[in-house]
C-alpha positions in Angstrom: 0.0 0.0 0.0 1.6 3.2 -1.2 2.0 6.0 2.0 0.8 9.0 1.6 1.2 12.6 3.6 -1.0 15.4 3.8 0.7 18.4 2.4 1.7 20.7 5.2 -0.3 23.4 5.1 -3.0 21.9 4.9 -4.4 21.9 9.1 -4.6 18.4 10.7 -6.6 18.3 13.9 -5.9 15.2 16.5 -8.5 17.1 18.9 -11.4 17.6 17.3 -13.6 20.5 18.6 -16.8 20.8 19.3 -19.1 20.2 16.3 -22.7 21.1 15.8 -25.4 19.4 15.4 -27.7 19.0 12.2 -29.6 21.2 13.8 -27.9 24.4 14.6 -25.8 24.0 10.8 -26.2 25.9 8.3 -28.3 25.3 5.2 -25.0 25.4 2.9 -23.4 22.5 4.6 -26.2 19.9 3.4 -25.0 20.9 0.2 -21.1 20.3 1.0 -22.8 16.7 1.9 -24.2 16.6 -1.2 -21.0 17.1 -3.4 -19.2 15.0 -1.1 -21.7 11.7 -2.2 -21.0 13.0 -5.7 -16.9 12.9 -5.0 -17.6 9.6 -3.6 -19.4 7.6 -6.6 -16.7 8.1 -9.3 -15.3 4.7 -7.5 -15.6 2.1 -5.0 -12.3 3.4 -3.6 -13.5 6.9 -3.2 -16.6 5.1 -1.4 -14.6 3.9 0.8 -13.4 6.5 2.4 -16.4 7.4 4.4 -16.1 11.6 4.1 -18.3 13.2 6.1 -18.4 17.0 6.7 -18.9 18.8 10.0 -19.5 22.7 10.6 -17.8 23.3 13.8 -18.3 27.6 13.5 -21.0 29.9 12.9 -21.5 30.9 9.4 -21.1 34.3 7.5 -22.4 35.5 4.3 -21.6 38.2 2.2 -22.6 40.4 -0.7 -21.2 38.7 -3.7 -19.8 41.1 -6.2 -20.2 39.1 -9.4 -24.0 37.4 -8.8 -26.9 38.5 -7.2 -26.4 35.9 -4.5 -24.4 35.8 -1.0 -21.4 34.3 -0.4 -21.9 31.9 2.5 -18.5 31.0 4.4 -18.0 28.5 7.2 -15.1 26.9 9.3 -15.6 23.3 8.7 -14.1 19.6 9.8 -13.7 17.0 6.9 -13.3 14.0 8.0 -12.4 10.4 6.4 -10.5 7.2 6.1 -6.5 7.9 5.4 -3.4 5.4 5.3 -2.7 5.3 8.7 -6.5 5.5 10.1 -8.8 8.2 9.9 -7.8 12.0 9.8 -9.8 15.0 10.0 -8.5 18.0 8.6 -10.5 22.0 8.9 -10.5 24.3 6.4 -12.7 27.2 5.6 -15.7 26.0 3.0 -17.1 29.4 0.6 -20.5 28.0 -0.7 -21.8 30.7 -3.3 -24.8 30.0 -6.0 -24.2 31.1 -10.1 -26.1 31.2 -12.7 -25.8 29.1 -15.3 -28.1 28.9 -18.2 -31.1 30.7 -16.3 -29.7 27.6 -13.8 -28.7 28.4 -10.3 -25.8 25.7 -9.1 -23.5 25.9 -6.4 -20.0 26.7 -6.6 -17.8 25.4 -3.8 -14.3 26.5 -2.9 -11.9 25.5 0.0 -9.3 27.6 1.6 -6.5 26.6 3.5 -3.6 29.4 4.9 -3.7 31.9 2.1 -4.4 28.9 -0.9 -7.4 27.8 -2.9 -8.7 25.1 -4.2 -11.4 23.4 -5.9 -13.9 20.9 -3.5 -12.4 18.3 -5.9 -9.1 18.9 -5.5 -8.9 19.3 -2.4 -10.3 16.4 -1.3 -7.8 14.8 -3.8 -5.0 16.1 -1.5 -6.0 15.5 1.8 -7.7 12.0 1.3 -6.3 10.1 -1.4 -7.2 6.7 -2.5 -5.9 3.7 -1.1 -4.5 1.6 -3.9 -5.5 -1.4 -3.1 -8.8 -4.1 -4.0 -11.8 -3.0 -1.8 -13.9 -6.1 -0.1 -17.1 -7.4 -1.5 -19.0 -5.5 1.1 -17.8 -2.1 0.3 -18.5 -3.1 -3.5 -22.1 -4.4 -2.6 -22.5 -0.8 -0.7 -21.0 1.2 -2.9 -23.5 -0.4 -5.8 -26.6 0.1 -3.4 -26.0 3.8 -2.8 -25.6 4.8 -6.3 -29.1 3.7 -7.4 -28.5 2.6 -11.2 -30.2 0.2 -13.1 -27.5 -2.1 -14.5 -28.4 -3.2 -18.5 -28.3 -6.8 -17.9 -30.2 -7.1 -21.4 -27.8 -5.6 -23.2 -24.7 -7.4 -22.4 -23.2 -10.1 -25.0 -24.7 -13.3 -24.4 -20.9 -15.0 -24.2 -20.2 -12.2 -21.1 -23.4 -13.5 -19.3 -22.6 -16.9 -19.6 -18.8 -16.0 -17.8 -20.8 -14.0 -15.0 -22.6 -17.2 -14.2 -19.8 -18.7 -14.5 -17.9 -16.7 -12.2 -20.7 -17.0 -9.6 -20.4 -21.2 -9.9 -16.8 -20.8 -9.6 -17.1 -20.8 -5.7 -17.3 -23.8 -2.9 -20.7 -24.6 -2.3 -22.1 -22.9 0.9 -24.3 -24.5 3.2 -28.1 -25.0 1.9 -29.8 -24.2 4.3 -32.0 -22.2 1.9 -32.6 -24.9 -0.3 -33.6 -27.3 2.5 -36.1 -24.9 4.3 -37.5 -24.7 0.9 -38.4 -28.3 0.3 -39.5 -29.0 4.0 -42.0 -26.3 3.4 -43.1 -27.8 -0.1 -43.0 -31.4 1.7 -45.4 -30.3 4.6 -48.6 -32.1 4.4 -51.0 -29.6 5.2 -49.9 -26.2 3.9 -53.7 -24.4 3.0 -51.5 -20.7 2.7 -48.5 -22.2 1.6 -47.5 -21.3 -2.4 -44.1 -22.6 -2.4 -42.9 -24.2 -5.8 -40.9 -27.4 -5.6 -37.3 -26.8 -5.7 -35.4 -27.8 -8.7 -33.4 -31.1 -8.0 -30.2 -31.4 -5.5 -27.6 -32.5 -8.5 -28.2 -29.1 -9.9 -28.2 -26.8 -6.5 -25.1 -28.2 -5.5 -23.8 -26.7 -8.1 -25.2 -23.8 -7.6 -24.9 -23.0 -3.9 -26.6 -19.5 -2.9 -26.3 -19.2 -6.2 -29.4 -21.8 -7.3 -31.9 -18.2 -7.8 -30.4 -17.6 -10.8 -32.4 -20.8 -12.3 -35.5 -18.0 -11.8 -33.9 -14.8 -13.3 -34.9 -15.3 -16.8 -35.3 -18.1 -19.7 -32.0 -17.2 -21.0 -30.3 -17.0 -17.7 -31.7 -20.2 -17.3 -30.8 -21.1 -20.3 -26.6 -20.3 -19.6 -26.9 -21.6 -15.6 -28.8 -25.0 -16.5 -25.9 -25.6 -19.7 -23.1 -24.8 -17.2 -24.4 -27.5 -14.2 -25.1 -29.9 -17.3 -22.5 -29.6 -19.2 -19.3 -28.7 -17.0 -16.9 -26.6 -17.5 -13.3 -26.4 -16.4 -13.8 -23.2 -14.4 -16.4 -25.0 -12.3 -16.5 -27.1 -9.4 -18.5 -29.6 -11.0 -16.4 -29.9 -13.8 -17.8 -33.4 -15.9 -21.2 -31.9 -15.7 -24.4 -33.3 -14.7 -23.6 -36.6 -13.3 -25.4 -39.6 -11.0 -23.6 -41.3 -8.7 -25.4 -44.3 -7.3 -24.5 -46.7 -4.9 -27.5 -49.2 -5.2 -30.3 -49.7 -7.6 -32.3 -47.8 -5.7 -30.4 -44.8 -5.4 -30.0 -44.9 -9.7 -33.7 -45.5 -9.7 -34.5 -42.1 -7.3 -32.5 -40.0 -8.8 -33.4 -41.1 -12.7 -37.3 -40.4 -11.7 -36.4 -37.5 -9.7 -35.2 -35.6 -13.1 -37.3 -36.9 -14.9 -39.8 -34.9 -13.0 -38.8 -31.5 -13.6 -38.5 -30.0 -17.1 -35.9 -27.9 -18.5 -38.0 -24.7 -19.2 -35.3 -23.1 -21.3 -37.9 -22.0 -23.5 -41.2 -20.4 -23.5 -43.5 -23.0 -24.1 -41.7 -26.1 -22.7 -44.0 -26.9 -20.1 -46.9 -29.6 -21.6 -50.4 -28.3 -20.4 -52.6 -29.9 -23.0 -52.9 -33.0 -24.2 -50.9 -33.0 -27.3 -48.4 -31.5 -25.5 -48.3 -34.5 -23.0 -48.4 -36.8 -25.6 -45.2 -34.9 -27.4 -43.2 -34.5 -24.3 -44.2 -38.3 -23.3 -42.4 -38.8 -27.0 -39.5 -37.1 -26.5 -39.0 -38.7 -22.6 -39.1 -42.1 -24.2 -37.3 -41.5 -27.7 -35.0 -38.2 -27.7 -32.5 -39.1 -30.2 -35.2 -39.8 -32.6 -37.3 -36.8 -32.0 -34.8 -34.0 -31.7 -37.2 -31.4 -33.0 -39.2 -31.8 -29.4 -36.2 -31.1 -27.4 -38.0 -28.1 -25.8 -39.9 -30.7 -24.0 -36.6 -32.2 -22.6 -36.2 -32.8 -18.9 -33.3 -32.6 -16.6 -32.8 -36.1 -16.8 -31.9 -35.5 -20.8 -29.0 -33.5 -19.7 -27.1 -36.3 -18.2 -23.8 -36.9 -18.6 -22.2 -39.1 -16.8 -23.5 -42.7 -14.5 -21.3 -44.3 -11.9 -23.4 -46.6 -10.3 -22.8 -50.1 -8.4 -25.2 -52.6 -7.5 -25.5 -55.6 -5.5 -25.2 -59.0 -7.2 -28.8 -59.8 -8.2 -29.7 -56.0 -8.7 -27.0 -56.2 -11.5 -28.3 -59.1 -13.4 -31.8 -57.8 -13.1 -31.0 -54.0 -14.2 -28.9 -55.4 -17.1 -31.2 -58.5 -17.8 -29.0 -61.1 -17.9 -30.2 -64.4 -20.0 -27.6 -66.7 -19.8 -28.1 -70.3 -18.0 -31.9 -69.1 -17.4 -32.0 -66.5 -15.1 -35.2 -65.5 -16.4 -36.8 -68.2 -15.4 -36.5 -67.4 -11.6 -39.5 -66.2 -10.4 -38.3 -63.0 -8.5 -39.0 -59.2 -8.9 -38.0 -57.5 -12.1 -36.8 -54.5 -12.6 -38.5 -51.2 -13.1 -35.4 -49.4 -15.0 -33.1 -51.5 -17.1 -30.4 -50.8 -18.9 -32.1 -49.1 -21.5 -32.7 -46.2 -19.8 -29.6 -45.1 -20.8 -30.8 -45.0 -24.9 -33.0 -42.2 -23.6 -30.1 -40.1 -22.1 -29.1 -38.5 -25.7 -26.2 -36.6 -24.1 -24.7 -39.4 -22.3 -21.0 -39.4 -22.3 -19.9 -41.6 -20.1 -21.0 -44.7 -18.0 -18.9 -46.4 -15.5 -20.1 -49.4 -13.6 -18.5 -51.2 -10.5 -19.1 -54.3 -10.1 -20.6 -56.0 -7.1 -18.4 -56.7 -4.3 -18.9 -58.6 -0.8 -22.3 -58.2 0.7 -22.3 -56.4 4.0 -23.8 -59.5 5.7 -21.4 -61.6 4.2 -21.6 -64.0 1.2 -25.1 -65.4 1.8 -28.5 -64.7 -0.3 -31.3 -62.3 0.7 -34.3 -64.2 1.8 -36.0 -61.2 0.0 -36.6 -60.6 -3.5 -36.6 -64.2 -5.0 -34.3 -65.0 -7.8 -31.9 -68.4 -7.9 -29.6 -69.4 -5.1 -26.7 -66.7 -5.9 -23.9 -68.3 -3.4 -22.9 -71.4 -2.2 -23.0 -72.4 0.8 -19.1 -73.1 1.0 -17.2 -72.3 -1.9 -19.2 -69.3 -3.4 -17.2 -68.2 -6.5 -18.2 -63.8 -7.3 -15.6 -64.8 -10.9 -18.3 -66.7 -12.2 -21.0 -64.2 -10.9 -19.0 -61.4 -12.4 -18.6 -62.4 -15.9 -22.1 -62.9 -16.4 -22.6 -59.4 -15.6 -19.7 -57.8 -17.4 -20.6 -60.4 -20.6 -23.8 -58.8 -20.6 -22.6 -55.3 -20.0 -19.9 -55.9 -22.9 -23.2 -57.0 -25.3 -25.7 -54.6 -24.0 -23.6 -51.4 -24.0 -21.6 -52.0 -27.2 -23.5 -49.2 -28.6 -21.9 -46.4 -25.8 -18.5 -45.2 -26.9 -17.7 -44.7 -23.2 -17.6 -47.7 -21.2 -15.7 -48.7 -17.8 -16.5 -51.3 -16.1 -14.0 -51.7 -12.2 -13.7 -53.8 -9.2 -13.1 -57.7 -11.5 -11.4 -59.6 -9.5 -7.8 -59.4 -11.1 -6.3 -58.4 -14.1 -7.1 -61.3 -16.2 -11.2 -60.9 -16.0 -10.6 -57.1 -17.3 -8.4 -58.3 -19.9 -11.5 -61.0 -20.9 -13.7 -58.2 -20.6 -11.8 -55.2 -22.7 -11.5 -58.4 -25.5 -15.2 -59.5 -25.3 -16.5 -55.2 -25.7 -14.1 -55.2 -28.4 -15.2 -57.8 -30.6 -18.8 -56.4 -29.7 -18.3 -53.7 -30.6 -16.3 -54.6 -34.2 -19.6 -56.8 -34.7 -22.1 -54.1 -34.6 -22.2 -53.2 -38.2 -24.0 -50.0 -37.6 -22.9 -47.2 -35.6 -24.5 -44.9 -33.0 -24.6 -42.2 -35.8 -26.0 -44.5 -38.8 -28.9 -45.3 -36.8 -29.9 -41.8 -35.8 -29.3 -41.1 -39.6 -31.7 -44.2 -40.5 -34.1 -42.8 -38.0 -34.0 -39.2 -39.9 -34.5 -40.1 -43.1 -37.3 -43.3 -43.0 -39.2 -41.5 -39.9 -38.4 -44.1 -37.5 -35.7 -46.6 -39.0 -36.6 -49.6 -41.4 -36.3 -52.9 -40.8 -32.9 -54.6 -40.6 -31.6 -57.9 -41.3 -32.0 -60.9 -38.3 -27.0 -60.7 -38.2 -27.3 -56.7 -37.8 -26.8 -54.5 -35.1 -26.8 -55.6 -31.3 -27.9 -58.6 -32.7 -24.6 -59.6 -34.2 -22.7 -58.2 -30.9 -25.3 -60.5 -29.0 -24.0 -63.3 -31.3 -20.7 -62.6 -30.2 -20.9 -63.2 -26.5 -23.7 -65.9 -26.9 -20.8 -67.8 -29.1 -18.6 -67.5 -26.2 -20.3 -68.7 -23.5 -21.3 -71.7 -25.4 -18.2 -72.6 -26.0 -18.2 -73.5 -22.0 -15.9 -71.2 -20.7 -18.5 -70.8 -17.9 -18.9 -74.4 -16.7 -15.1 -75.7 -17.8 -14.6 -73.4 -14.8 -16.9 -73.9 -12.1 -17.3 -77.6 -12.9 -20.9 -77.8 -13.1 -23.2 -79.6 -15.4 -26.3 -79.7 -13.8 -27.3 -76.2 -13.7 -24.9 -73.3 -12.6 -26.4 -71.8 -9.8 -25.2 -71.7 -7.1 -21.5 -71.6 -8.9 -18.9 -73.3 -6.8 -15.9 -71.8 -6.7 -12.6 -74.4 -7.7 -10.1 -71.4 -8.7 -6.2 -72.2 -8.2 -6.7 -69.2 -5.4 -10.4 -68.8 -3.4 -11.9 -65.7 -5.4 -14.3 -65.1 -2.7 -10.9 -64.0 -0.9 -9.8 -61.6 -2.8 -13.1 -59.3 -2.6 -13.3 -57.4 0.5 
């Protein structure tokens, strides 16, 4: 910080006398107050340093030579913030009107030992600016006291999107807001209560204090909702919208939960008749085929990114496994599958651990039905593991972006890597050629029986009919429960 000194003829007081009240002032000194606001909204760091005025002598006018008004002086204290502290410095203050275009405006000069000078520059000498950033509050004040209208409108959409930016480069505060919020909405009898539902946690975590923004405008909404979807490296949440689940039911909650709540980037978005419904149902179910409805898109659409792990028999269920019969269990299905994620049309990425040791240890929930999982000795999770990742590699072959963790040593990720490879050399038809069949024959056209995810299906069928399945586990019969006869007990090696 640069150090400054008050010239020396200008008259420093460390006692301040006595100074008068607004009451016994004279009229001339409200408007010394009112050129000292002026002097003090060219900047936040003239704001900031708090001058204030003080009349500590009577006044005297006189007769003014050059205008038919008096000349009113007074001996006054100026007081304000300075390197060191605060200093307060007297002078004598001449307040005298002229006329100015049939305009009467004051004219204020300051005099100090035989010298003169300008309100303005004065206060330049005696209080100069501190060089230095001022805080947020000073800023927030500062904007508050000068009373103008900022022209939000009329700022380049590309600097509104780095102001939201900047305001979602921050740690997330507490949200206590936000929780308030839905307690009220969650309330069962609320007869005065008007409270909308608040938008969905993955998207005000991301938003902290910040989350009001979502209400501004549709364009603001526009830029905040394409930041918390889409990422951005100068944001906390960098990969975007993203679900992290740690059981079915977790992925399930949060999939519904976004599913709930429309985008509203538009005008228009929000289905209220019901062809509207119908088109929005459309688009929920079918988005890459129906881009043209995208205005009916939900928060769920912007998705970018699943991490989710599941216990054993959720697995097989979510991804509907078919090998040695498992549909033939009687058992609970399951409400979501894995082709939930063909109606994510921005999904980027999908990483799936697989199932590790139950909590209660390697024995089957008496809940849910389904086969006989693990056995009673020897349980083997190799066996259980690749007929989930089999069917992940012939399900998924279509995502670019797969990662499957947690096998149970290097050489089940190896099988795996091999087995999505030659899945997904089989398909024939890419991700893009089907979205261009489904543009140009409104809806696609039937393809042969060897095409598609039927030929990567082919793939892994082949394979696990050439017994790689029971060559291991030893079983003829049927395969559940698989025992486990590994050179080392697999069941050991998953904590």
């Amino acid at each position: 910080m640069p150090h400054f000194k008050v010239p020396r003829h200008f008259i420093v007081t460390d006692n301040e006398p006595e100074l008068f009240t607004t009451g016994q002032e004279d009229p001339k000194i409200a408007t010394i107050r009112e050129a000292l606001g002026v002097y003090a909204q060219q900047s936040q760091a003239h704001f900031e340093l708090g001058l204030e005025v003080f009349q500590i002598e009577p006044a005297s006018r006189a007769d003014n030579t050059y205008s038919k008004f008096p000349v009113t002086s007074a001996q006054v204290l100026f007081r304000g913030a300075y390197v060191e502290g605060c200093t307060s410095v007297r002078a004598k203050v001449q307040v005298r009107l002229s006329e100015h275009r049939s305009k009467s405006r004051p004219q204020i000069t300051v005099r100090q030992i035989k010298r003169k000078y300008t309100l303005k520059r004065f206060l330049n000498y005696a209080f100069p600016i501190f060089d230095v950033p001022v805080d947020k509050d000073t800023h927030w004040r500062w904007w508050l006291s000068n009373r103008k209208t900022f022209n939000w409108t009329g700022l380049p959409t590309e600097l509104k999107e780095c102001i939201v930016e900047h305001c979602m480069h921050r740690p997330c505060s507490q949200l206590g807001a936000y929780e308030e919020k839905l307690i009220k909405f969650n309330r069962r009898y609320r007869p005065y209560s008007k409270s909308g539902k608040p938008v969905p946690f993955e998207i005000v975590q991301q938003l902290g204090d910040w989350y009001n923004l979502l209400y501004v405008s549709f364009q603001v909404r526009e830029i905040t909702l394409r930041l918390c979807m889409t990422g951005s490296t100068k944001t906390i949440h960098s990969p975007g919208l993203c679900i992290f689940a740690n059981s079915y039911s977790d992925f399930l909650e949060s999939f519904m939960r976004l599913g709930n709540h429309y985008q509203l980037v538009r005008p228009h978005s929000f289905p209220k008749t019901g062809h509207d419904k119908q088109l929005a149902k459309c688009y929920r179910d079918f988005p890459k085929a129906n881009p043209e409805l995208s205005h009916f898109a939900t928060l769920r659409h912007g998705i970018r990114k699943i991490r989710l792990t599941m216990d054993f028999m959720s697995s097989m269920r979510f991804f509907d496994v078919q090998a040695h019969d498992f549909p033939r269990y009687p058992g609970r299905r399951a409400k979501v599958t894995y082709n939930a994620f063909n109606c994510l049309p921005h999904l980027n990425e999908i990483v799936f651990i697989l199932p590790r040791r139950p909590c209660e240890g390697w024995r089957d929930s008496p809940y849910g039905g389904g086969p006989t999982l693990f056995h009673h000795e020897r349980p083997c999770p190799r066996a259980l593991h690749r007929v989930i990742y089999e069917r992940v590699a012939e399900v998924l072959a279509l995502h670019k972006k797969v990662t499957v963790l947690s096998f149970v040593d290097e050489e089940e990720k190896d099988r795996f890597n091999d087995m999505r490879t030659e899945a997904v050399n089989a398909l024939g038809w890419t991700e893009a050629d089907l979205n261009e069949l489904y543009a140009d024959d409104g809806g696609g056209i039937d393809l042969p029986e060897d095409t598609g995810r039927a030929s990567a299906s082919a793939v892994v069928q082949q394979r696990v009919r050439d017994g790689e399945h029971y060559d291991m586990v030893g079983i003829r019969g049927g395969f559940f429960p698989p025992e486990c006869s590994c050179e080392e007990p697999c069941f050991t090696k998953l904590s």
